[in-house]
C-alpha angles and dihedrals in degrees: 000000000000088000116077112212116147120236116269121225104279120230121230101262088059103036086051079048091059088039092066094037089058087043092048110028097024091234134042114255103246090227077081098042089047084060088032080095085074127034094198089053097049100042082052092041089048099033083059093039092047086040089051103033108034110022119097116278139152089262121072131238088259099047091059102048088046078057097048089046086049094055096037085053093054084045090047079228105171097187098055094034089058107044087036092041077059101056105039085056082047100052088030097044081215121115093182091054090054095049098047077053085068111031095048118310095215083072092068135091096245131149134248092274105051091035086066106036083054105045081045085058099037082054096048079053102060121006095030088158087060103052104106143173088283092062098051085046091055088054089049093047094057090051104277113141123218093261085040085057086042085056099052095049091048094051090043079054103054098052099037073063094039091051095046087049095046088050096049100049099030092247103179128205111260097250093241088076089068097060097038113115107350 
């Protein structure tokens, strides 16, 4: 990270959080240790990630990281298209499929489904003051229910926030992401 802040104490909750990263993943990802400097930031910054990410929802796992991979391709954020890219090859257990994430989903053989939840957050990307009442009935029309469109929204959010953060602070992918699931 081209910032140098030293990490803060962390309090139990988190360091119990990088205890299972390091148990799981056998690291912990560096978009924690970049908020690390400060323990509120990162249990807010981890308490939104595990709630949108995680939580039940009407999307799947995969379907929100294939969100968070379409938006980071659109924010040429290298940080988020690397460790999402690996995990969408991961859920997917499809390395082309994370790849095309990254490169241009329309490009990808997708189905009606996934095509529109990802052209509604690659909207919401680029063009938000154009996303009417027509998009969210295309998502609808496709199957999406009004808290699933609330999902989808809230996922394209955060990393439209993630990427502009790891851009603005250098925050570089852990290597391992670049080996998982090829």
């Amino acid at each position: 990270m081209a910032l140098d802040l030293p990490p803060g104490a962390l309090g139990a909750e988190n360091q119990a959080y990088f205890d299972k990263c390091m148990d799981k993943l056998g690291f912990v990802p560096n978009v924690l240790v970049a908020y690390a400097h400060d323990d509120a930031k990162l249990s807010a910054f981890a308490a939104f990630y595990n709630d949108l990410m995680l939580a039940p929802s009407g999307l799947s796992k995969l379907e929100r990281e294939m969100i968070a991979v379409a938006v980071s391709s659109v924010n040429r954020c290298y940080y988020c298209l690397t460790a999402h890219g690996a995990a969408v090859r991961q859920l997917s257990q499809d390395p082309v499929l994370g790849e095309l994430m990254a490169m241009n989903h329309r490009a990808a053989d997708l189905s009606a489904r996934h095509r529109a939840m990802l052209d509604f957050a690659v909207k919401l990307t680029e063009t938000p003051h154009l996303v009417g009442e027509s998009d969210r009935e295309g998502l609808r029309a496709v199957g999406f229910g009004e808290r699933d469109i609330w999902d989808v929204s809230a996922v394209a959010a955060f990393y439209n926030m993630s990427n502009r953060m790891a851009s603005a602070v250098d925050m570089r992918p852990n290597a391992e992401y670049h080996r998982q699931a090829r």
